[in-house]
C-alpha positions as CSV (number, residue, x, y, z in Angstrom):
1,X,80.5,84.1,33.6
2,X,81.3,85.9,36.6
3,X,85.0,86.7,37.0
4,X,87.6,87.7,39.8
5,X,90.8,88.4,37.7
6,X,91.4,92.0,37.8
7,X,92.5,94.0,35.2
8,X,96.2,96.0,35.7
9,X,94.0,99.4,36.1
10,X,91.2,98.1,38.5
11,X,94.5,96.8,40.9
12,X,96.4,100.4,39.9
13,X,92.7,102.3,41.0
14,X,92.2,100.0,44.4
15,X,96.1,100.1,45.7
16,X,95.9,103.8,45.0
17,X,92.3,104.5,46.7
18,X,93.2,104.1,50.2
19,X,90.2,101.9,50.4
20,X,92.4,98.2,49.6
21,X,94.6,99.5,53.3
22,X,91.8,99.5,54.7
23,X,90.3,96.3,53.9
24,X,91.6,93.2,56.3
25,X,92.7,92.3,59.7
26,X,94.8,94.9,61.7
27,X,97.6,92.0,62.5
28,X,97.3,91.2,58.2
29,X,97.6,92.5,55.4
30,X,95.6,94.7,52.9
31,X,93.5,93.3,51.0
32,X,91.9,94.0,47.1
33,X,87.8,93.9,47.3
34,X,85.6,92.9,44.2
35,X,84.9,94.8,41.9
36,X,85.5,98.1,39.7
37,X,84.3,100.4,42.4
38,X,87.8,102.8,42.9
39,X,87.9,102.5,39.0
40,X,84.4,104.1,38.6
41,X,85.5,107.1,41.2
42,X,88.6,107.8,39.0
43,X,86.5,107.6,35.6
44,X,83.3,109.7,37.2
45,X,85.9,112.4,39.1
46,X,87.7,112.8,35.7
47,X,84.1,113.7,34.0
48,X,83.5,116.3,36.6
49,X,87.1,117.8,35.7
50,X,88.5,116.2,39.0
51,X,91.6,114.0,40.5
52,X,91.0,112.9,43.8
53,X,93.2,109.9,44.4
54,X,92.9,109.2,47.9
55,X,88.7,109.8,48.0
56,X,87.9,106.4,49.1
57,X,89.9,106.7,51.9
58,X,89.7,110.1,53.0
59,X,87.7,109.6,55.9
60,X,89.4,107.3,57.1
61,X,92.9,109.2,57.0
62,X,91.3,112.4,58.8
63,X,89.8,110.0,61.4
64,X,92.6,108.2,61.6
65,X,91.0,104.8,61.4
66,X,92.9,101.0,59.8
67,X,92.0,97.9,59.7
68,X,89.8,96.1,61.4
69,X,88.0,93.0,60.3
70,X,85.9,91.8,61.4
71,X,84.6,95.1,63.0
72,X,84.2,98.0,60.8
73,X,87.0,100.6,60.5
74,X,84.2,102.2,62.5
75,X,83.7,99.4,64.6
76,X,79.9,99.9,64.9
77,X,79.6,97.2,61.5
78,X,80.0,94.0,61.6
79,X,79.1,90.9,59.8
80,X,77.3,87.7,61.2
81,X,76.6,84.1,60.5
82,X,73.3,83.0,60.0
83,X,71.4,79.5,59.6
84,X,72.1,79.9,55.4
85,X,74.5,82.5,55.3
86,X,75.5,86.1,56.3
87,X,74.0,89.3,57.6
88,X,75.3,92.7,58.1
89,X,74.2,95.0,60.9
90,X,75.6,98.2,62.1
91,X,74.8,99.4,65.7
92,X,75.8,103.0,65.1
93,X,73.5,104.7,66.8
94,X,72.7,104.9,70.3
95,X,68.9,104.1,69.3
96,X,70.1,100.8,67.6
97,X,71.4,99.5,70.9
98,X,68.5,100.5,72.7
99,X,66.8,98.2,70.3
100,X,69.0,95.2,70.4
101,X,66.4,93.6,73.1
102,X,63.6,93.8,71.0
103,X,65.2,92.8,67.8
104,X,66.4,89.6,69.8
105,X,63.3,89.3,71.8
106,X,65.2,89.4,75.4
107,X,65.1,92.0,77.9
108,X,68.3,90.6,79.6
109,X,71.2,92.1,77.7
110,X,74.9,91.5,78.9
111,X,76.9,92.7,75.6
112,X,74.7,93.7,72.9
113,X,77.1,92.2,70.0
114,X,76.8,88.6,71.4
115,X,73.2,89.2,71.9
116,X,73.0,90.0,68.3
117,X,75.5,87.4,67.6
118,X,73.2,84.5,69.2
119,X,70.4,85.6,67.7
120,X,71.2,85.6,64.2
121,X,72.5,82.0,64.0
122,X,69.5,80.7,64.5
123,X,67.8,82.7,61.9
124,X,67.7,82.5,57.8
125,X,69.0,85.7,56.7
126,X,65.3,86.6,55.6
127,X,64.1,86.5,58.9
128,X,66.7,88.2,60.2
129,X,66.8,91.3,57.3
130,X,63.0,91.2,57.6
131,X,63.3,92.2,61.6
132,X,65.7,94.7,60.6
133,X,63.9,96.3,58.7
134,X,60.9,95.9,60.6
135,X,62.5,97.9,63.9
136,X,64.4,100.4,61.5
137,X,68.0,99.0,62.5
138,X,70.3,99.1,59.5
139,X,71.3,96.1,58.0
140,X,71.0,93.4,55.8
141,X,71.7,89.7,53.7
142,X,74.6,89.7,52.0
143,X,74.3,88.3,48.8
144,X,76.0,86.0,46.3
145,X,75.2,88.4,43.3
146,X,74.1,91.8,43.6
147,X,71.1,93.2,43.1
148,X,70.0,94.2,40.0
149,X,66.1,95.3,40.0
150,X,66.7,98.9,39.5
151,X,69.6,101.1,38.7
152,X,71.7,103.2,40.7
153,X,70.0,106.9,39.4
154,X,67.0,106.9,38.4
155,X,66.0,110.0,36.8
156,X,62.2,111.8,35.8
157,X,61.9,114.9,33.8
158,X,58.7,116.5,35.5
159,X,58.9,120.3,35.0
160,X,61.1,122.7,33.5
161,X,63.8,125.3,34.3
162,X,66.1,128.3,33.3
163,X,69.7,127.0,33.3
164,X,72.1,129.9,35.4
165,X,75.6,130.2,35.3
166,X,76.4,130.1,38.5
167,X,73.6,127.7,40.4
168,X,72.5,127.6,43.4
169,X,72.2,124.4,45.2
170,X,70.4,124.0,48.8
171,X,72.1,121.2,51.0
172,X,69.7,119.3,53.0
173,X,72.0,116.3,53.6
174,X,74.4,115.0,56.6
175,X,77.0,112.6,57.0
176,X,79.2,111.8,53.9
177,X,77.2,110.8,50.7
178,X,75.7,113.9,50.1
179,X,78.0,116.0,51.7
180,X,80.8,115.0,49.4
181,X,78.0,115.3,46.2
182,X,77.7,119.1,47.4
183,X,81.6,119.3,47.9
184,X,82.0,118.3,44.2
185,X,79.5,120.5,42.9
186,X,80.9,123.0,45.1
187,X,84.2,122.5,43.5
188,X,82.8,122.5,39.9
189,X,81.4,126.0,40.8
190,X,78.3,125.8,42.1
191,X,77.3,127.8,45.1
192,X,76.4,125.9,48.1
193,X,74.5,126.7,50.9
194,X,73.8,124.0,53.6
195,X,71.0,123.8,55.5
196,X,71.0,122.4,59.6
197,X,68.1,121.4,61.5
198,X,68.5,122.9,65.0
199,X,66.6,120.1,66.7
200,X,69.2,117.5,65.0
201,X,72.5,118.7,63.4
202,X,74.1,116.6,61.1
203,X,76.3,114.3,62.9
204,X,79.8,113.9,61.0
205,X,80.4,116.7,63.8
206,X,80.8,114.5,66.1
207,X,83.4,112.7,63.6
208,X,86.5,114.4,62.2
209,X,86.3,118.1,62.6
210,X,88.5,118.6,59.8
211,X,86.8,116.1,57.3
212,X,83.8,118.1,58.0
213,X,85.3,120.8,57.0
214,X,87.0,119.8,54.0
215,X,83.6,118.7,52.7
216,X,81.8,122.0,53.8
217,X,84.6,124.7,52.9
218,X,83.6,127.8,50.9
219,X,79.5,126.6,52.0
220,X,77.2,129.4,53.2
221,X,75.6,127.5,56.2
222,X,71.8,128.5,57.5
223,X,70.6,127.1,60.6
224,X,66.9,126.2,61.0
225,X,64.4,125.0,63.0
226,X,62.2,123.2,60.3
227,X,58.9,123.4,62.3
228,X,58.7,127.0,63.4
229,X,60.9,128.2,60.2
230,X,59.1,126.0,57.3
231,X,58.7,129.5,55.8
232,X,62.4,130.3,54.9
233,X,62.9,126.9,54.2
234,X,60.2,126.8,51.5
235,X,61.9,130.5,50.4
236,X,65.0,128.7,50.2
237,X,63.9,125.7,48.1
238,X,61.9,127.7,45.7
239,X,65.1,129.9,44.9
240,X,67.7,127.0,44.5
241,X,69.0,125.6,41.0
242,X,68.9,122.0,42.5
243,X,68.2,120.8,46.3
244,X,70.2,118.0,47.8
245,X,68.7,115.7,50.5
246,X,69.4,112.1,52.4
247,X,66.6,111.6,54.8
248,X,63.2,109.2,53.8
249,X,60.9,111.5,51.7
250,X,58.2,111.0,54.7
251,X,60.5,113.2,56.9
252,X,59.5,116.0,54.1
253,X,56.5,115.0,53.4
254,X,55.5,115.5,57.5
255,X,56.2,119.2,57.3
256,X,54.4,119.4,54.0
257,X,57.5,119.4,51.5
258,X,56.9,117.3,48.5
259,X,60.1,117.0,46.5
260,X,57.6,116.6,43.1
261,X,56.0,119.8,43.5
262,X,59.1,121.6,43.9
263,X,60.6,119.9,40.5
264,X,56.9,120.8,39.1
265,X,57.8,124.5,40.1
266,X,61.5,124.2,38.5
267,X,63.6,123.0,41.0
268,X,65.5,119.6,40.1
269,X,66.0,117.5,43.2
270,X,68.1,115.1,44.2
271,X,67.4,112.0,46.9
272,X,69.7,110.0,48.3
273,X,68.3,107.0,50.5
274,X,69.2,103.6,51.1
275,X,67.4,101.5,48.8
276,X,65.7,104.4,47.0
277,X,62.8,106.3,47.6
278,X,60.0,104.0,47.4
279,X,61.7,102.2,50.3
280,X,61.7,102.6,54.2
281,X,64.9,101.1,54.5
282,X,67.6,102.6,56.2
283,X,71.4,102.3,56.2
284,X,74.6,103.4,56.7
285,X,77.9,103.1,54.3
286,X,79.0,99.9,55.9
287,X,75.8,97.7,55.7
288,X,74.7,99.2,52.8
289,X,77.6,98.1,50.4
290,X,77.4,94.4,52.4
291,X,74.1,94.5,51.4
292,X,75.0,95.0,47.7
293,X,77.8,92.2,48.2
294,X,80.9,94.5,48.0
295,X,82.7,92.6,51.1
296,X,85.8,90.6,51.0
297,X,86.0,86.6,51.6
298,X,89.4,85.5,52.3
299,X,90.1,81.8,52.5
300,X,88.0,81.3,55.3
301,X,85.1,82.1,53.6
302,X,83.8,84.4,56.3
303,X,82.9,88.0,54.6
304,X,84.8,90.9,56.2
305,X,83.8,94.4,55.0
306,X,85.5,96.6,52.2
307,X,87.0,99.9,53.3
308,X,85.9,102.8,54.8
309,X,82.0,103.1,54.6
310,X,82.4,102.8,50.9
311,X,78.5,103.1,49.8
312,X,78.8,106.6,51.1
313,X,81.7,107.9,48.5
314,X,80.9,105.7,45.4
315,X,77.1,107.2,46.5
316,X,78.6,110.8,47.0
317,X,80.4,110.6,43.7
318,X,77.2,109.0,41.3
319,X,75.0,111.9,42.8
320,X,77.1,114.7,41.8
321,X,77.5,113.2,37.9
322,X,73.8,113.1,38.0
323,X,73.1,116.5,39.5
324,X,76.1,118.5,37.2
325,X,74.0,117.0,34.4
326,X,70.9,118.1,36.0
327,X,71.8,121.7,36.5
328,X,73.1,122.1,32.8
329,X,69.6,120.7,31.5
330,X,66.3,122.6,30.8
331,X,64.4,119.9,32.4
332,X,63.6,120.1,36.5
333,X,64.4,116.4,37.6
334,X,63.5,114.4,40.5
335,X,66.9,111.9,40.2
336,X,66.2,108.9,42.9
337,X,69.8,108.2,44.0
338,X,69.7,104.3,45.7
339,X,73.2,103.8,47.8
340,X,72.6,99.9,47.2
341,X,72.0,99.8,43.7
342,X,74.7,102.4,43.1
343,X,77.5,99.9,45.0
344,X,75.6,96.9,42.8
345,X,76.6,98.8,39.9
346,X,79.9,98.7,40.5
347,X,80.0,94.8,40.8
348,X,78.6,93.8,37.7
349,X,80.6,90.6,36.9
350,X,82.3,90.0,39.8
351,X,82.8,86.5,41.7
352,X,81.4,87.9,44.7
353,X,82.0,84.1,46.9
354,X,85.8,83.9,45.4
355,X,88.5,84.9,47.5
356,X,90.9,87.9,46.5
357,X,92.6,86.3,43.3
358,X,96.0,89.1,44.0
359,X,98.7,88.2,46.2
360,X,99.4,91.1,48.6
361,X,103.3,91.2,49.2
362,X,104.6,93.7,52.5
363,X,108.4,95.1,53.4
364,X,108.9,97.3,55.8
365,X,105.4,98.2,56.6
366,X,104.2,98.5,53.0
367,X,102.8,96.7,50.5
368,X,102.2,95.7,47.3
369,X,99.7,93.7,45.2
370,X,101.7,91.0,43.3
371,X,99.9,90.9,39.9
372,X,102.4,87.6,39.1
373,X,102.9,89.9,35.5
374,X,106.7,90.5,34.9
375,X,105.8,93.8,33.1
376,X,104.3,95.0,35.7
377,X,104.2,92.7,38.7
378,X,104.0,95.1,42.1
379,X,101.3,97.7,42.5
380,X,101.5,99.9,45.2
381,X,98.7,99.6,48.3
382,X,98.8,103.3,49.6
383,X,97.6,104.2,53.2
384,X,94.9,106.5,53.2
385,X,96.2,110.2,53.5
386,X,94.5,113.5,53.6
387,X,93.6,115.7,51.0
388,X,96.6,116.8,49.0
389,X,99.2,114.1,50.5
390,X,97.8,110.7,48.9
């Protein structure tokens, strides 16, 4: 059965994430979210030869972001009643807003929140997901149990290749997932070179310049227009170890790219989307670890999210296990990274409806969970912090 007792590490690995401060109202205090999730970043960071305490979080230090149910620490997420339960849409994007009419079928808009707000109480969730979906605005149900019709990496052996010492990987990705999956690679030793579309550079640099440049340090960075240069992109991908990319394969696939016939050729490739790569779906790290049900439901019962964006990290850190693997291996993969499946993983046999089962105890601006064990009854919740002070 289901359970939300936590174990002393799963409460050490949370309080000591960054991503438990962030979780909660700004006038309350922090709170623990379901789940093993900070546990599987220690555990997966420790196989790549790595100790990043403070990774969950890390965005959220650099950009200086806290608490702030029931918005987002972004404040672009939030999560909604419907007619039979809950739905979680971000409005990140200035395209999402300029789709909030359609998506609530009015072309009077005073605030678009409310709009959304209105429109999603009188909807089932399906309904609601389904016109998500349907005008590509991110978002989704969230569910009592997580989903469980695929797993997180899904890996095919297609081709084959020469293992090298010092691999090169190509970097197609923006934002954080696959950012921080190069970053780790990067640290492991791989060389790194990331790749920009001039028509539409990656936009964490409109975020924290230096989070960006944590994640991108020691990178070789091309610029490219990937119409009018396909050519030294192609040269590019046929010379990489192992090519990283985030966008929907059609994006690739409209400039004649096919990720299978470079893995044919010896390249192993690694996706990250949403839902994987036989969906459309798209999302961001708030929505998408809703959608997997890695939200917190305090007493009222009304889900709040969990962290910073935290599909992104977990994501992040699952890809690079799967790609270190991949570039010591003889066989060219394609590896199918799903964000939501990868957060599901992480919430196998938690009480995803209970509220949090640790008593969070506060002095002086800091806090503690209260674990109600004598042995060891107060566990440190630390604030995020950057790189090198968590």
């Amino acid at each position: 059965m289901p359970s939300h007792e936590r174990s002393p590490e799963e409460l050490r690995d949370w309080g000591g994430s960054g991503a438990a401060w962030l979780t909660g109202r700004p006038d309350g205090p922090p709170l623990g979210p379901p789940g093993r999730a900070a546990t599987f970043v220690r555990e997966a960071l420790a196989t790549l030869g790595l100790e990043i305490p403070g990774l969950l979080g890390e965005r959220a230090a650099y950009a200086a972001l806290g608490r702030n149910a029931p918005w987002s620490c972004g404040g672009a997420f939030r999560i909604l009643p419907t007619r039979d339960g809950w739905l979680g849409v971000s409005l990140a994007r200035p395209s999402d807003l300029e789709l909030v009419p359609a998506l609530v079928e009015s072309r009077t808009i005073a605030e678009p929140w409310e709009a959304v707000g209105a429109w999603a109480e009188v909807a089932t969730g399906a309904e609601a997901a389904a016109r998500l979906r349907l005008l590509g605005i991110p978002g989704g149900v969230v569910p009592d149990v997580p989903p469980s019709d695929r797993s997180g990496v899904k890996v095919i052996a297609t081709g084959s290749r020469q293992v090298t010492e010092d691999p090169l990987v190509v970097d197609l990705t923006s934002m954080w997932a696959g950012p921080l999956c190069a970053h780790l690679l990067g640290l492991g030793g791989a060389r790194i070179v990331k790749v920009e579309a001039t028509a539409r550079p990656d936009g964490a640099r409109s975020g924290a310049p230096a989070f960006f440049e944590l994640l991108h340090r020691g990178h070789a960075h091309v610029d490219l227009d990937f119409h009018a240069d396909i050519a030294p992109l192609r040269e590019l991908i046929a010379s990489a170890d192992l090519v990283l990319e985030a966008s929907r394969p059609r994006a690739l696939r409209q400039l004649g790219i096919l990720a299978e016939e470079a893995v044919g050729e010896g390249t192993s490739w690694l996706s990250i989307t949403a839902h994987g790569r036989h969906s459309d779906a798209v999302g961001f790290g708030d929505d998408v670890a809703a959608s997997a049900g890695l939200v917190v439901r305090p007493d009222s019962g009304e889900p709040i999210p969990a962290g910073d964006a935290l599909a992104d990290p977990l994501t992040g850190v699952a890809a690079a296990l799967a790609a270190r693997d991949a570039l010591s291996s003889e066989e060219a993969r394609l590896i199918d990274v799903s964000m939501l499946h990868v957060v599901a993983e992480t919430l196998e046999d938690a009480d995803l409806c209970a509220p949090p089962a640790v008593a969070v105890r506060g002095a002086d601006g800091r806090w503690w969970f209260d674990t109600g064990d004598e042995g060891v009854r107060l566990m440190p919740v630390e604030p995020p912090a950057p790189r090198g002070r968590s």
